[in-house]
mmCIF file of the N, C-alpha and C atoms, coordinates in Angstrom:
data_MODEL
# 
_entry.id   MODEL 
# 
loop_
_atom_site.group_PDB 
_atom_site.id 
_atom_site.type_symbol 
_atom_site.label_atom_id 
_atom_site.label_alt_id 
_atom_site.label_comp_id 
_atom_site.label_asym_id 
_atom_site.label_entity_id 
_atom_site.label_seq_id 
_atom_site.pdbx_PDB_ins_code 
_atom_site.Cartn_x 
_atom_site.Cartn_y 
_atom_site.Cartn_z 
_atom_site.occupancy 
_atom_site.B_iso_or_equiv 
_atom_site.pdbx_formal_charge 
_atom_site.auth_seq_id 
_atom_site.auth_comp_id 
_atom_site.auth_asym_id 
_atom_site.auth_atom_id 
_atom_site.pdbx_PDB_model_num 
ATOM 1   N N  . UNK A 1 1  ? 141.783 -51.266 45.960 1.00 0.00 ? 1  UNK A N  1 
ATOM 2   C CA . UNK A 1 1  ? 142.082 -49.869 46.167 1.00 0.00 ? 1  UNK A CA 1 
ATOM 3   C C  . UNK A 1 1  ? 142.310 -49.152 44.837 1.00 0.00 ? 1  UNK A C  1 
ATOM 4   N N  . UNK A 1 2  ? 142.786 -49.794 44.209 1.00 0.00 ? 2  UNK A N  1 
ATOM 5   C CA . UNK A 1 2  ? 143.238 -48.899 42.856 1.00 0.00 ? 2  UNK A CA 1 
ATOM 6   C C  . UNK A 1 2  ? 142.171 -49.274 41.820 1.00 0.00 ? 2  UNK A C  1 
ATOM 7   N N  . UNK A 1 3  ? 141.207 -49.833 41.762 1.00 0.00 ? 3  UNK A N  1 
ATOM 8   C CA . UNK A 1 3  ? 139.875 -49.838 40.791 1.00 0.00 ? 3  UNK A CA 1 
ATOM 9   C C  . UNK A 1 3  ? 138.719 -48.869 42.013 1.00 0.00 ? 3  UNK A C  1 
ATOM 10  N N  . UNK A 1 4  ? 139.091 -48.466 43.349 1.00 0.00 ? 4  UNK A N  1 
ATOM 11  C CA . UNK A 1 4  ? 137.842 -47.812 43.884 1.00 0.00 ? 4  UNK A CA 1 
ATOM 12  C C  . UNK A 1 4  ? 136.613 -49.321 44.595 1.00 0.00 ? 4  UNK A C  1 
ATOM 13  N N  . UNK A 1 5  ? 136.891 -50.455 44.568 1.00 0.00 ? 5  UNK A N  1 
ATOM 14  C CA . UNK A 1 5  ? 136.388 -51.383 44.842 1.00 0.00 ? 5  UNK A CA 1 
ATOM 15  C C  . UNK A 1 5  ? 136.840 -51.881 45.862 1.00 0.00 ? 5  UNK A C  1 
ATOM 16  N N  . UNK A 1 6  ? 137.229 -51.543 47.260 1.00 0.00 ? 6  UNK A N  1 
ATOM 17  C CA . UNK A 1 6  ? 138.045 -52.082 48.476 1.00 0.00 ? 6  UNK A CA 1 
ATOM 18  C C  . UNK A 1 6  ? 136.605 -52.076 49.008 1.00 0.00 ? 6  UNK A C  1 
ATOM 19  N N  . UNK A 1 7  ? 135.392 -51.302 49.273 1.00 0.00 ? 7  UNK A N  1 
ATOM 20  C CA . UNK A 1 7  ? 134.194 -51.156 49.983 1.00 0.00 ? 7  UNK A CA 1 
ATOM 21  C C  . UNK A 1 7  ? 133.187 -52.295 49.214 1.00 0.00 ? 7  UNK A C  1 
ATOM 22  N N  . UNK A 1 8  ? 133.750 -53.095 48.397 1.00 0.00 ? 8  UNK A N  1 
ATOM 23  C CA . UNK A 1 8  ? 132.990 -54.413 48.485 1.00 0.00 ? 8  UNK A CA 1 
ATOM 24  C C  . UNK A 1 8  ? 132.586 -55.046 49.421 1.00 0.00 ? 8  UNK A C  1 
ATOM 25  N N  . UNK A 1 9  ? 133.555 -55.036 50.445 1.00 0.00 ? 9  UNK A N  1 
ATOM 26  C CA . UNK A 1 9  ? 133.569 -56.165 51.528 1.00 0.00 ? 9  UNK A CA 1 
ATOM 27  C C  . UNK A 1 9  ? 132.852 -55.295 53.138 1.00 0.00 ? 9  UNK A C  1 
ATOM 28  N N  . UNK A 1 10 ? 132.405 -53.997 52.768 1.00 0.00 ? 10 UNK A N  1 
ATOM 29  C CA . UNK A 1 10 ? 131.984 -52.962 53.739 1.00 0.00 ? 10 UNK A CA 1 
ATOM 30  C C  . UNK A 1 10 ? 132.591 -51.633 53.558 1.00 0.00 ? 10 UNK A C  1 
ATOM 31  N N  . UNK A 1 11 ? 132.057 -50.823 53.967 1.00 0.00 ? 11 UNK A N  1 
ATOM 32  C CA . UNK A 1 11 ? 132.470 -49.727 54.231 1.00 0.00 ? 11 UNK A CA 1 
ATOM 33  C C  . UNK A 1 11 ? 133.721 -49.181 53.834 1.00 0.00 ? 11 UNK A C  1 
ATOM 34  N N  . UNK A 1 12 ? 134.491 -48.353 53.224 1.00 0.00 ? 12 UNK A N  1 
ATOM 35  C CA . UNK A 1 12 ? 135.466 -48.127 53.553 1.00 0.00 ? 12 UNK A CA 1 
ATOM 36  C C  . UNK A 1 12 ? 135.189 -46.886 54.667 1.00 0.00 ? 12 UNK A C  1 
ATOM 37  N N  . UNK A 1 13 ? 136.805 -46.867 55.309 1.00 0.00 ? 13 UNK A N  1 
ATOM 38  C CA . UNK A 1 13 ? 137.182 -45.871 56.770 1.00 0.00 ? 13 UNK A CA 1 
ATOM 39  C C  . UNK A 1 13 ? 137.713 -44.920 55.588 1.00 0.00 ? 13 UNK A C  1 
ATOM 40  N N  . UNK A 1 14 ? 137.598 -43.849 56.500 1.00 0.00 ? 14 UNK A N  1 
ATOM 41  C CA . UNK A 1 14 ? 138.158 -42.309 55.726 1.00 0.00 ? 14 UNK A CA 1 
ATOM 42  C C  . UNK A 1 14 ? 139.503 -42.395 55.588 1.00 0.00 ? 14 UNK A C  1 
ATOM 43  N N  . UNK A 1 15 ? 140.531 -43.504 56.191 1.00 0.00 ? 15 UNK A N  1 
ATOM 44  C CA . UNK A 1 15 ? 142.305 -43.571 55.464 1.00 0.00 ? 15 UNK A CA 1 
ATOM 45  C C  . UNK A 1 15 ? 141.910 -44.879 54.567 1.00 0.00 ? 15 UNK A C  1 
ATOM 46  N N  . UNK A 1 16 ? 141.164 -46.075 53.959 1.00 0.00 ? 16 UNK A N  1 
ATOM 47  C CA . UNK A 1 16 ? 140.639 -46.256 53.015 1.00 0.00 ? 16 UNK A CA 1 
ATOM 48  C C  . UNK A 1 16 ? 140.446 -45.358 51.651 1.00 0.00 ? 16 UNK A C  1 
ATOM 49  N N  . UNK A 1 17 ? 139.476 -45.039 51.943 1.00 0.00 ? 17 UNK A N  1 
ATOM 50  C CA . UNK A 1 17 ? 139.082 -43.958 50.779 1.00 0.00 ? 17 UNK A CA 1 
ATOM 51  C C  . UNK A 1 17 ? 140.370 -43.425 50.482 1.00 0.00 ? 17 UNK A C  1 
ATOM 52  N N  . UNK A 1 18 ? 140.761 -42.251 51.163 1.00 0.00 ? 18 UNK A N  1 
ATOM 53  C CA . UNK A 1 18 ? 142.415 -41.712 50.791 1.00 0.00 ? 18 UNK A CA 1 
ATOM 54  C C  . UNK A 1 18 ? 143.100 -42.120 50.243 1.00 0.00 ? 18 UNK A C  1 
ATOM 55  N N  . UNK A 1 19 ? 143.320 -43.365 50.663 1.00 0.00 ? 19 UNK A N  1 
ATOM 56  C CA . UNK A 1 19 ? 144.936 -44.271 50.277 1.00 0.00 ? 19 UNK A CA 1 
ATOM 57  C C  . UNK A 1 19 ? 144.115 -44.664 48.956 1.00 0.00 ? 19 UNK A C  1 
ATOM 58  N N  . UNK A 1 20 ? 143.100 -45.073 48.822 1.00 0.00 ? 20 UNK A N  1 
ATOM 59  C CA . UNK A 1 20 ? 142.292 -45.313 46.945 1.00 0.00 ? 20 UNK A CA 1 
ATOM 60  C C  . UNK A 1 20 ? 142.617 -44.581 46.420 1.00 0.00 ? 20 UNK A C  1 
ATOM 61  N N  . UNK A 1 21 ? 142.512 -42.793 46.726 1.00 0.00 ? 21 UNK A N  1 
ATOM 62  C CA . UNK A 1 21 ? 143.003 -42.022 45.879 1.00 0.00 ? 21 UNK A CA 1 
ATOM 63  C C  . UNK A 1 21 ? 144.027 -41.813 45.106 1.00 0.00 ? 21 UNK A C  1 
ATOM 64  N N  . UNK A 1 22 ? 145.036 -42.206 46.836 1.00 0.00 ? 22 UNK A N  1 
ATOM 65  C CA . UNK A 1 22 ? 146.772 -41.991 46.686 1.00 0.00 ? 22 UNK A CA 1 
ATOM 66  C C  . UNK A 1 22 ? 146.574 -42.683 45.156 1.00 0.00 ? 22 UNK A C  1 
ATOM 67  N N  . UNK A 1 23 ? 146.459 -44.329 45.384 1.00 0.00 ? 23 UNK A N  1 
ATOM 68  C CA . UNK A 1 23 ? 146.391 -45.203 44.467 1.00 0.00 ? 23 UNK A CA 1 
ATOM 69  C C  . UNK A 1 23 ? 146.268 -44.890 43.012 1.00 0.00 ? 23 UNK A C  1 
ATOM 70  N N  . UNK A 1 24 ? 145.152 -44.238 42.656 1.00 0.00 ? 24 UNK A N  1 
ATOM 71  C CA . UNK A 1 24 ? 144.254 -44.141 41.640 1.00 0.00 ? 24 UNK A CA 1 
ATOM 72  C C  . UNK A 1 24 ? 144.834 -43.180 40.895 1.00 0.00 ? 24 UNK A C  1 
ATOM 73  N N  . UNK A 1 25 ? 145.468 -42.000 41.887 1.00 0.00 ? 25 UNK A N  1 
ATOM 74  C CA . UNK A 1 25 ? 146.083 -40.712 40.963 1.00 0.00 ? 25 UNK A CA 1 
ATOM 75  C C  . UNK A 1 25 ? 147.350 -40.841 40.382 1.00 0.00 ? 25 UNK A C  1 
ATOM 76  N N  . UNK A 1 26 ? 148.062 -42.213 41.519 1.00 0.00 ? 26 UNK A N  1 
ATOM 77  C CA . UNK A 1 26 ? 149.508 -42.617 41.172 1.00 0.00 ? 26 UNK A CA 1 
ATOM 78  C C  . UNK A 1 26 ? 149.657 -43.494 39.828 1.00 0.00 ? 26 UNK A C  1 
ATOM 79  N N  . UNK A 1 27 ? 148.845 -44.151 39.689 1.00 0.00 ? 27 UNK A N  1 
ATOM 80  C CA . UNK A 1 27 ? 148.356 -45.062 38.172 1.00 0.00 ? 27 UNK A CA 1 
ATOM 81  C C  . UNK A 1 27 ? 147.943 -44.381 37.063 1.00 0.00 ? 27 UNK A C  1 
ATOM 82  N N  . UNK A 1 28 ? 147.181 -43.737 37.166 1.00 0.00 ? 28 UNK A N  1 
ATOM 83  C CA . UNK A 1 28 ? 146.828 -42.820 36.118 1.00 0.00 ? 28 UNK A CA 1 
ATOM 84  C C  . UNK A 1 28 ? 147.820 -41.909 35.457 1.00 0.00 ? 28 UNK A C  1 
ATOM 85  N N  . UNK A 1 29 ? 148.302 -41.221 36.362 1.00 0.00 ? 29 UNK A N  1 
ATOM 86  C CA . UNK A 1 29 ? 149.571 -40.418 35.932 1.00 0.00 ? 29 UNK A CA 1 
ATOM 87  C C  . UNK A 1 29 ? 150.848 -41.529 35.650 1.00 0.00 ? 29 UNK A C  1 
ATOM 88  N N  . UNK A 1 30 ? 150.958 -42.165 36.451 1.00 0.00 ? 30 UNK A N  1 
ATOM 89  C CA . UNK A 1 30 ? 152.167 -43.103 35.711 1.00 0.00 ? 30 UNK A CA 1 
ATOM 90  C C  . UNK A 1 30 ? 151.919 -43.813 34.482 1.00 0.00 ? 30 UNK A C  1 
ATOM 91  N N  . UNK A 1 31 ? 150.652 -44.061 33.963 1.00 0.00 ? 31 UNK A N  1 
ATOM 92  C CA . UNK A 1 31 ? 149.589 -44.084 32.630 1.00 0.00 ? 31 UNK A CA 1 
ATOM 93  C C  . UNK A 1 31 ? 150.171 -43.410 31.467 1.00 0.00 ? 31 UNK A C  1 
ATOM 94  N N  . UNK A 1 32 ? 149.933 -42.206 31.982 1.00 0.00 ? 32 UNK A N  1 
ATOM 95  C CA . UNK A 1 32 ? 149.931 -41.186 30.994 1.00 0.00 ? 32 UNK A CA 1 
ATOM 96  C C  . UNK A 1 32 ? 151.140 -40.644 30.747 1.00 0.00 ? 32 UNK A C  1 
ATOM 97  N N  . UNK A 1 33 ? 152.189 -40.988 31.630 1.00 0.00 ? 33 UNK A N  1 
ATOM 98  C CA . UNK A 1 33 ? 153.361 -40.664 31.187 1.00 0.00 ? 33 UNK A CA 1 
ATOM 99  C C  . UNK A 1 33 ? 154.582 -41.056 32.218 1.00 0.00 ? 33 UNK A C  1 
ATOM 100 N N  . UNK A 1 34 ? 154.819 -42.683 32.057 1.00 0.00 ? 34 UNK A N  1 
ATOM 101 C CA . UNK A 1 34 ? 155.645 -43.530 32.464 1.00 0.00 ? 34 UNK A CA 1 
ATOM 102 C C  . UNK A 1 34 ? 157.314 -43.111 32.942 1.00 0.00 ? 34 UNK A C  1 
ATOM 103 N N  . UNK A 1 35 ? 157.744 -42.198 31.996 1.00 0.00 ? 35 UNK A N  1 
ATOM 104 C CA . UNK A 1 35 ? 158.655 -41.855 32.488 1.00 0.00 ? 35 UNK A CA 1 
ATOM 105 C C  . UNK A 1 35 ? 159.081 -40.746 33.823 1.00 0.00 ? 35 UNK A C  1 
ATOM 106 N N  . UNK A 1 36 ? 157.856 -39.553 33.421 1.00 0.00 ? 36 UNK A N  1 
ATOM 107 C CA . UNK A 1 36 ? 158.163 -38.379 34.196 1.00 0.00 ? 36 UNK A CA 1 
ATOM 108 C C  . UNK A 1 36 ? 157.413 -38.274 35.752 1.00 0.00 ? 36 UNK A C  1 
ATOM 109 N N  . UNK A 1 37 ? 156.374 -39.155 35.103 1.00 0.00 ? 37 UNK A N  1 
ATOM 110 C CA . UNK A 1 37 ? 154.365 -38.780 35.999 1.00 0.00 ? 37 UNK A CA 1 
ATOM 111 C C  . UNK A 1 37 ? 155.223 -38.966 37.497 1.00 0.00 ? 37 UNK A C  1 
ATOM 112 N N  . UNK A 1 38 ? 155.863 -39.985 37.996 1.00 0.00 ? 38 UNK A N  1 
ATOM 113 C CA . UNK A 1 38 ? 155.985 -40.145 39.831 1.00 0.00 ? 38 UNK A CA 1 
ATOM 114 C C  . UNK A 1 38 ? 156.880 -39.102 40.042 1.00 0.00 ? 38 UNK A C  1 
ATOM 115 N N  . UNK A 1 39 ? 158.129 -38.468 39.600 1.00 0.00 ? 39 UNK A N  1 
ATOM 116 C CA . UNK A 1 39 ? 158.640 -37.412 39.572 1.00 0.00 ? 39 UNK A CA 1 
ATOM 117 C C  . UNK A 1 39 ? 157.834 -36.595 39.750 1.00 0.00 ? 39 UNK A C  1 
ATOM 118 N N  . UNK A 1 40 ? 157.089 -36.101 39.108 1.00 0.00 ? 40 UNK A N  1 
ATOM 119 C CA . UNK A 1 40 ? 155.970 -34.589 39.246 1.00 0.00 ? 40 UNK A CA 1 
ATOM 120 C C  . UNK A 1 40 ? 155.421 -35.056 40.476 1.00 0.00 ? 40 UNK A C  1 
ATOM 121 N N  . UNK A 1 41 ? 155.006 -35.915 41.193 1.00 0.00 ? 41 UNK A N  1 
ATOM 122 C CA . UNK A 1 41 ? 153.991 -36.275 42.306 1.00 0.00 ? 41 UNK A CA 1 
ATOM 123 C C  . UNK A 1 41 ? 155.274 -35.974 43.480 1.00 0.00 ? 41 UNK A C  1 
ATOM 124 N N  . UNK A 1 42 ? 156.377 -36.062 43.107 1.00 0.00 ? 42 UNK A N  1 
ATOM 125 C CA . UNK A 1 42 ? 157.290 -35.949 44.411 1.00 0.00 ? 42 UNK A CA 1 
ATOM 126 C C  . UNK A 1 42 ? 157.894 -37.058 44.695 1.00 0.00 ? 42 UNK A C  1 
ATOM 127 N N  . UNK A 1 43 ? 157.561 -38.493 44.284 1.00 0.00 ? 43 UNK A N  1 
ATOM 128 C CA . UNK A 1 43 ? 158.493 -39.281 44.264 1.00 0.00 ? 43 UNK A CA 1 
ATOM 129 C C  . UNK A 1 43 ? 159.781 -39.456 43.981 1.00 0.00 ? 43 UNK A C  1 
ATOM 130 N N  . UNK A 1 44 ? 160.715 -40.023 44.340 1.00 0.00 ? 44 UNK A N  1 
ATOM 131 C CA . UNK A 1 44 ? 162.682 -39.869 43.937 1.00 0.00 ? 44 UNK A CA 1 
ATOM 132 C C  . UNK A 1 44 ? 162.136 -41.066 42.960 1.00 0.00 ? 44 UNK A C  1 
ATOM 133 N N  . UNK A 1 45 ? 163.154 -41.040 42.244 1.00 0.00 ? 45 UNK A N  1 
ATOM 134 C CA . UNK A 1 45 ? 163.720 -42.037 41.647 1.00 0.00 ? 45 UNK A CA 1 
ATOM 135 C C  . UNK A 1 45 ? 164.163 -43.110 42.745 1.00 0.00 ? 45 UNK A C  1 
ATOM 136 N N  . UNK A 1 46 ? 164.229 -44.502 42.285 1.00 0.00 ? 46 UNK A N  1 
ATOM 137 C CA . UNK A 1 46 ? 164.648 -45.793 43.093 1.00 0.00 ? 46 UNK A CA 1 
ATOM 138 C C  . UNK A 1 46 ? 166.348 -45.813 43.331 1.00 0.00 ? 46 UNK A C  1 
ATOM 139 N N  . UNK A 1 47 ? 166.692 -45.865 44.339 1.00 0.00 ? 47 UNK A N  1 
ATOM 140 C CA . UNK A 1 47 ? 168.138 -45.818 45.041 1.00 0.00 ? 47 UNK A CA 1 
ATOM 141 C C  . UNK A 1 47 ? 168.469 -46.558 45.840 1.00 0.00 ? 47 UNK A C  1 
ATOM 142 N N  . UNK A 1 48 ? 168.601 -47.909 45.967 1.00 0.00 ? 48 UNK A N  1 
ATOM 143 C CA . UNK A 1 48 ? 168.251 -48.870 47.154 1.00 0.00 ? 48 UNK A CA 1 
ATOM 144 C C  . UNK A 1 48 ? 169.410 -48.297 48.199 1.00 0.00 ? 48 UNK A C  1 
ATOM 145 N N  . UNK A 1 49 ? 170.168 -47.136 48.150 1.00 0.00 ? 49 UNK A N  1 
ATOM 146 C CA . UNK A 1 49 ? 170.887 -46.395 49.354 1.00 0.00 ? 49 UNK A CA 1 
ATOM 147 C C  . UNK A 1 49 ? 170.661 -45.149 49.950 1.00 0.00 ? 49 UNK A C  1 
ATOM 148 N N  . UNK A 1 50 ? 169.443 -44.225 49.085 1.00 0.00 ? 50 UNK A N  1 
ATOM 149 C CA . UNK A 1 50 ? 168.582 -43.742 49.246 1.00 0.00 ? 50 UNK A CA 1 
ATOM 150 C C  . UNK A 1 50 ? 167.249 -43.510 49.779 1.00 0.00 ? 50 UNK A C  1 
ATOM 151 N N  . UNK A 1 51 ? 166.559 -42.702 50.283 1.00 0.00 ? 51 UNK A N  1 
ATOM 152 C CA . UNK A 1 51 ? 165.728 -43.060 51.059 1.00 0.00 ? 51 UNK A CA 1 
ATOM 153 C C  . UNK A 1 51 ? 164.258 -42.410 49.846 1.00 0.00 ? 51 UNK A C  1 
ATOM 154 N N  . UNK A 1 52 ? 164.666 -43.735 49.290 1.00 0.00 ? 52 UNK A N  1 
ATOM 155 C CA . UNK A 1 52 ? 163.072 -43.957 47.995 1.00 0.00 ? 52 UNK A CA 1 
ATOM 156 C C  . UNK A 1 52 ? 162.704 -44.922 47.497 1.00 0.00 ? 52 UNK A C  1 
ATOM 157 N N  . UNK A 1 53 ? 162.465 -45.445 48.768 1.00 0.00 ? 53 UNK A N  1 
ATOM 158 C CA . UNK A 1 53 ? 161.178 -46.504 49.008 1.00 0.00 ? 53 UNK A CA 1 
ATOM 159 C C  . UNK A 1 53 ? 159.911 -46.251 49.323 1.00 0.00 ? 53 UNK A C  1 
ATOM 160 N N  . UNK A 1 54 ? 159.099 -46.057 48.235 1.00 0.00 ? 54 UNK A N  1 
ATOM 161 C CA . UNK A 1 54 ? 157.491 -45.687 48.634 1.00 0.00 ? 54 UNK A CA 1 
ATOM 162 C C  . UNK A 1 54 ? 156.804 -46.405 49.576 1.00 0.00 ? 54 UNK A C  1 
ATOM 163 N N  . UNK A 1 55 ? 157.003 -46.061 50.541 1.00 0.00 ? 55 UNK A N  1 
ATOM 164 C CA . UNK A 1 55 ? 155.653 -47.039 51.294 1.00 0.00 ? 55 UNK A CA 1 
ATOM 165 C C  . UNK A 1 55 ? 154.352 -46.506 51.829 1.00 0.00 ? 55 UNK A C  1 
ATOM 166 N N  . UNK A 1 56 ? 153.779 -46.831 50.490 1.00 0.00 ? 56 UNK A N  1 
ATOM 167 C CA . UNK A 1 56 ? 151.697 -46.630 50.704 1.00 0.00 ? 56 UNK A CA 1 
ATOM 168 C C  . UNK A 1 56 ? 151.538 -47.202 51.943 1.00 0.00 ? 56 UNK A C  1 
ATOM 169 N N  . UNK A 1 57 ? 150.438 -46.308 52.574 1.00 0.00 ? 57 UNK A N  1 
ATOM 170 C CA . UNK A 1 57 ? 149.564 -47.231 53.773 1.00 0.00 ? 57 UNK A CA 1 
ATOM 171 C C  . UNK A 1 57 ? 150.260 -47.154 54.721 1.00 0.00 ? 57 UNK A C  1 
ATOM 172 N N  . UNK A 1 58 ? 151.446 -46.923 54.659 1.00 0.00 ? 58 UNK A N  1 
ATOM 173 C CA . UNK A 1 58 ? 152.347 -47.228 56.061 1.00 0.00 ? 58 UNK A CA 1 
ATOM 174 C C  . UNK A 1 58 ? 151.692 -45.880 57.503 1.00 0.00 ? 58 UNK A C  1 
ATOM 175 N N  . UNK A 1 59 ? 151.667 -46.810 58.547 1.00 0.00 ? 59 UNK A N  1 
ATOM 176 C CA . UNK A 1 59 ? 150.896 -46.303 59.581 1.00 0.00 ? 59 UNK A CA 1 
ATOM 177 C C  . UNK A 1 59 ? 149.682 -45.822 59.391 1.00 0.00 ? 59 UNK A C  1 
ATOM 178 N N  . UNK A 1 60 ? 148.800 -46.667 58.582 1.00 0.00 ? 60 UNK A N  1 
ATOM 179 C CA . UNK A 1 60 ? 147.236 -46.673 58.187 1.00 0.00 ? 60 UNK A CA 1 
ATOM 180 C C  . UNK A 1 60 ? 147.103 -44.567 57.874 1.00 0.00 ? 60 UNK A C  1 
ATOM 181 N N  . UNK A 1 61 ? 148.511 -44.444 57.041 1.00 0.00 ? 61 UNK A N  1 
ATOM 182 C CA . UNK A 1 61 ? 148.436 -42.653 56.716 1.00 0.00 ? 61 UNK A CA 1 
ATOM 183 C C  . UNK A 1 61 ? 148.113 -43.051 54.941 1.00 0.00 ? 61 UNK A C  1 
ATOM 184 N N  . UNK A 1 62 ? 147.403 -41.946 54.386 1.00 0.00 ? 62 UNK A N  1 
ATOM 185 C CA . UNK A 1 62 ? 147.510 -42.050 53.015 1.00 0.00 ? 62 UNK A CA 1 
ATOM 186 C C  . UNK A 1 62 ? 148.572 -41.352 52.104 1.00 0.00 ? 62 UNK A C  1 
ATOM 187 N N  . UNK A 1 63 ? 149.293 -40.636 53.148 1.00 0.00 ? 63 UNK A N  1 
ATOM 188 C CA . UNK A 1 63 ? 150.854 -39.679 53.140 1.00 0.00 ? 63 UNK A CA 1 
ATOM 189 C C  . UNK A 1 63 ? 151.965 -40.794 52.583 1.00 0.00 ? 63 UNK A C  1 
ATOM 190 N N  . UNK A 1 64 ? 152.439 -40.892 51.361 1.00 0.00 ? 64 UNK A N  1 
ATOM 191 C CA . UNK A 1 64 ? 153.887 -41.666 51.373 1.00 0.00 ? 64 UNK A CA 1 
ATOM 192 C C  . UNK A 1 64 ? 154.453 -41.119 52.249 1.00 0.00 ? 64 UNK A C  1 
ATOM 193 N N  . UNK A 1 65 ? 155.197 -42.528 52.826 1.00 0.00 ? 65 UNK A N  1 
ATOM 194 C CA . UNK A 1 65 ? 156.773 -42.384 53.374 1.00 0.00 ? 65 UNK A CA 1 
ATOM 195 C C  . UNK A 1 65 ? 157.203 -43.045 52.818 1.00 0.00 ? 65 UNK A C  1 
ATOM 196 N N  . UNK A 1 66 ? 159.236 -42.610 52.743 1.00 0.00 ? 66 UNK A N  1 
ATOM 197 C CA . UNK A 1 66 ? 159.940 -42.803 52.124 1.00 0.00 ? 66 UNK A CA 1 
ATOM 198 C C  . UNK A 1 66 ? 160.916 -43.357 52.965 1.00 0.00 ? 66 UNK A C  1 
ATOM 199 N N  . UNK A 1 67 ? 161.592 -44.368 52.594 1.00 0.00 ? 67 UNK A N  1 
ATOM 200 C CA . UNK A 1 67 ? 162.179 -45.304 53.247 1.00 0.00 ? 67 UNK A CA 1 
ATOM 201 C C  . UNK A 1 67 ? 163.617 -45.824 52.510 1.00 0.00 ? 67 UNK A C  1 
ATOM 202 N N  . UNK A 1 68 ? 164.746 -46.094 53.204 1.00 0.00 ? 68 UNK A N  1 
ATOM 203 C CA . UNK A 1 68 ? 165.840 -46.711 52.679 1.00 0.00 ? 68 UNK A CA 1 
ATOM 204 C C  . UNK A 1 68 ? 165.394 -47.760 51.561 1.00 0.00 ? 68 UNK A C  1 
ATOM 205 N N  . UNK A 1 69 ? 166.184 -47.520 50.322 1.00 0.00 ? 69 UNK A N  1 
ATOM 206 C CA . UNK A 1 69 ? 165.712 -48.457 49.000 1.00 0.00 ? 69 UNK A CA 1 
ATOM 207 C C  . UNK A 1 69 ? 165.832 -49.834 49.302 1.00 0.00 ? 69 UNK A C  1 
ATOM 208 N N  . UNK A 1 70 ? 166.544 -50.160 50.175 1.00 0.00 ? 70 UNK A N  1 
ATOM 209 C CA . UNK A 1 70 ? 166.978 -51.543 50.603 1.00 0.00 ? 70 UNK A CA 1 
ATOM 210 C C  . UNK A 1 70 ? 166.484 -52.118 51.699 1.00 0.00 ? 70 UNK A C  1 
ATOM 211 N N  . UNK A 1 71 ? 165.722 -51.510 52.271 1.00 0.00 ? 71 UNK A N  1 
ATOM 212 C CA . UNK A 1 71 ? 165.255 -51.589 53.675 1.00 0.00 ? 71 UNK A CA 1 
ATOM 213 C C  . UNK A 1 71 ? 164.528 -53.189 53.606 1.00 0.00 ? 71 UNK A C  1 
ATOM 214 N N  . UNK A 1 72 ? 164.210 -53.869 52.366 1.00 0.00 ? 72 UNK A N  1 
ATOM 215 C CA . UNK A 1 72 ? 163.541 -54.714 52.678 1.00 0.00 ? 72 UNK A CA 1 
ATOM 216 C C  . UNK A 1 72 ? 164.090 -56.125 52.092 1.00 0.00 ? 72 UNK A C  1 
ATOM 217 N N  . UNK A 1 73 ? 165.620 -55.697 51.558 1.00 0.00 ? 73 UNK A N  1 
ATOM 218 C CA . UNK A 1 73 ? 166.279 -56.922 50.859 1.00 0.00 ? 73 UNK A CA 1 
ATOM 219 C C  . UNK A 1 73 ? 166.872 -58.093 51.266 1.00 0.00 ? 73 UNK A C  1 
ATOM 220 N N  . UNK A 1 74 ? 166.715 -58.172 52.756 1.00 0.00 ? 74 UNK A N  1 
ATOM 221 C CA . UNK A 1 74 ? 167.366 -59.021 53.306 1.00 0.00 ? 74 UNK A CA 1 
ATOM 222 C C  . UNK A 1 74 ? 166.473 -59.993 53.238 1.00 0.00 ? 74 UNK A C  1 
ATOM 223 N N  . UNK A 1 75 ? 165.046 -59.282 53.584 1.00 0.00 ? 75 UNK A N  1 
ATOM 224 C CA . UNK A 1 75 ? 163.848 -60.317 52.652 1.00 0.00 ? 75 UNK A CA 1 
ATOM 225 C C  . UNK A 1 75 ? 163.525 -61.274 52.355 1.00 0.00 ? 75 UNK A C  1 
ATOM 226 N N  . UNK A 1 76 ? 164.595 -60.650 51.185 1.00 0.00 ? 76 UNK A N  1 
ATOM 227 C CA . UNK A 1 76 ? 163.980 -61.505 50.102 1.00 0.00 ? 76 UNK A CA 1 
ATOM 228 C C  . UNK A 1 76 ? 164.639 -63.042 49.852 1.00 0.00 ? 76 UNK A C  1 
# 
């Protein structure tokens, strides 16, 4: 997804393609400027009591949702 190469294996579906984008624009800008770039896109800062947990892809949407920071630590 994030080189544009997921349609190796067939086709990509039109939330494919998207979520490549999400991908591609989120790297680049975090590239070019590590500190500020996910801020400008609308991302929070990480708060594991906060609800800024990026989750790409979630419900095959190319839309982040944002999720309790901790939501997944029991996990681990």
């Amino acid at each position: 997804m994030i080189f544009g190469t997921s349609d190796l294996s067939g086709p990509n579906t039109a939330a494919e393609a998207a979520m490549s984008k999400v991908y591609q624009n989120a790297w680049a800008a975090f590239a070019r400027d590590p500190k500020n770039a996910l801020d400008k896109l609308g991302w929070p800062r990480y708060d594991p009591e906060g609800q800024t947990l990026i989750k790409l892809g979630f419900g095959n949407s190319s839309v982040p949702v944002f999720g309790k920071g901790n939501d997944y630590d029991a996990l681990c």
